[in-house]
N, C-alpha and C positions, 0 to 999 in steps of 0.2 A: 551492393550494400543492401537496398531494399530485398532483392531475392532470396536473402539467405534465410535458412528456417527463422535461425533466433533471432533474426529482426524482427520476425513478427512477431515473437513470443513477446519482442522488448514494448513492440508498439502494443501486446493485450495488458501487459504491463500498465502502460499508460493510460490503458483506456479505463481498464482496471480505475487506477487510483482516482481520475476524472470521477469515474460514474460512486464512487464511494463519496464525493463530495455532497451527490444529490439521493442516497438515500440515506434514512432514516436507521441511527444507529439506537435511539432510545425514542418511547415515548414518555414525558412528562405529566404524570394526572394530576389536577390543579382542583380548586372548586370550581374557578372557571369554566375549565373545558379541558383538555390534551394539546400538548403541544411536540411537536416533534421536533427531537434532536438530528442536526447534522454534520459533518466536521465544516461547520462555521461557528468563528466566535460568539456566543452568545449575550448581548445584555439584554436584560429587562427587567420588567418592573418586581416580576415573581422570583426570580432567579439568577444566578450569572453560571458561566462557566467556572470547570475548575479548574486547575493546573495541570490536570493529568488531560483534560480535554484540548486545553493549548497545546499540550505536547502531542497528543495525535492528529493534531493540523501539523504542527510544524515537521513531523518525522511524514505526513502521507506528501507535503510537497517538498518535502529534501527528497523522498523516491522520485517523485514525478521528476523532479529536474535531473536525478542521480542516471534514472532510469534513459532520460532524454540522450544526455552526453555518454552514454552506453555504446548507445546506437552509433554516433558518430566517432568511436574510439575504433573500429571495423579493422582500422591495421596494426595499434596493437592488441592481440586476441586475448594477450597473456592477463592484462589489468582488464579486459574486457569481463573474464571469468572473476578476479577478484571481485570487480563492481557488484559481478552476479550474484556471488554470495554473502555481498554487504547488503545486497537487496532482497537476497533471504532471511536475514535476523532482521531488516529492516521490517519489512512486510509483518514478521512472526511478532517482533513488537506492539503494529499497529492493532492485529486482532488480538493480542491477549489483552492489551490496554480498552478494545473495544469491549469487550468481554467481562473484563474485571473492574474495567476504573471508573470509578460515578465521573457522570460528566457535569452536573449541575449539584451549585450547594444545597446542599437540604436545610429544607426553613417550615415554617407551621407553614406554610401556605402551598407545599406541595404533599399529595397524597401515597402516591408513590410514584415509583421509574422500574417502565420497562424496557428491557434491553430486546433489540432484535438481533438475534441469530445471522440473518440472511449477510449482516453488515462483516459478521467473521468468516463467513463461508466464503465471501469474494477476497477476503483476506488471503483463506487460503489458498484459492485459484490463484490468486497472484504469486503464491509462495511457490506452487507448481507452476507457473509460468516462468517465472526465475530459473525454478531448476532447469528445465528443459532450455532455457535458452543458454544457460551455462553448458550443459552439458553436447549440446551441436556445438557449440564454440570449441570446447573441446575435441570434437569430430575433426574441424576443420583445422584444428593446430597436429592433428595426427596427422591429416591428409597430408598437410605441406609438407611436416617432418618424414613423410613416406616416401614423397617427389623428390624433396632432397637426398634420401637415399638414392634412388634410384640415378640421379645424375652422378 
């Protein structure tokens, strides 16, 4: 199970959506000072989240956990490769939403919102991480279907 290529790709997967929890998808400029955006809920006194910012919490940990029971599906390959490609529109979701969707309301009290790039870039890496783990699973449903030929 752990040997095979696209376990790993499933575990960069994972490590993936983890480390998107701790960086910085927007900066907030306030009078105060700047505050950084994470996908954690946000309240406070300047701001709340928005619904588009819920929903990129709630779709990066349906991957995490989607991506988990991936890994332990190893005998059936065939829903293994579906999973794979619900976790590529998953993934493609989370970066356009990082991308496009304001994560905090706008009020007098905030100056502007910048988005950082680097949070869709690992989007993507995830998007390519999916693929390649799809597509070894696929390797490995040829091979067995080859072996069965061959007996």
């Amino acid at each position: 199970m752990i040997q095979r290529k696209q376990t790993l790709f499933l575990f960069q997967l994972i490590f993936l959506g983890i480390t998107l929890l701790f960086i910085s998808s927007n900066t907030v400029d306030t009078a105060s000072g700047n505050t950084e955006v994470f996908l954690i809920p946000i309240k406070n006194d300047l701001f709340n989240s928005t619904l588009g910012h819920m929903a990129a919490i709630a779709l990066n940990f349906i991957g995490l956990i989607l991506t988990f029971t991936t890994i332990f599906l190893y005998k059936n390959r065939d829903l293994q490769v579906k999973l794979c490609y619900v976790l590529i529109v998953l993934w493609l979701l989370i970066g356009l939403m990082i991308a496009f969707c304001p994560f905090v309301t706008k009020n007098e009290n905030i100056l502007s919102v910048n988005i950082h790039y680097f949070a869709c870039l690992i989007a993507l890496f995830a998007i390519v991480a999916a693929y390649f783990a799809a597509k070894f699973i696929k390797k490995d449903i040829e091979l067995l279907k080859s072996v069965d030929r061959i007996r």
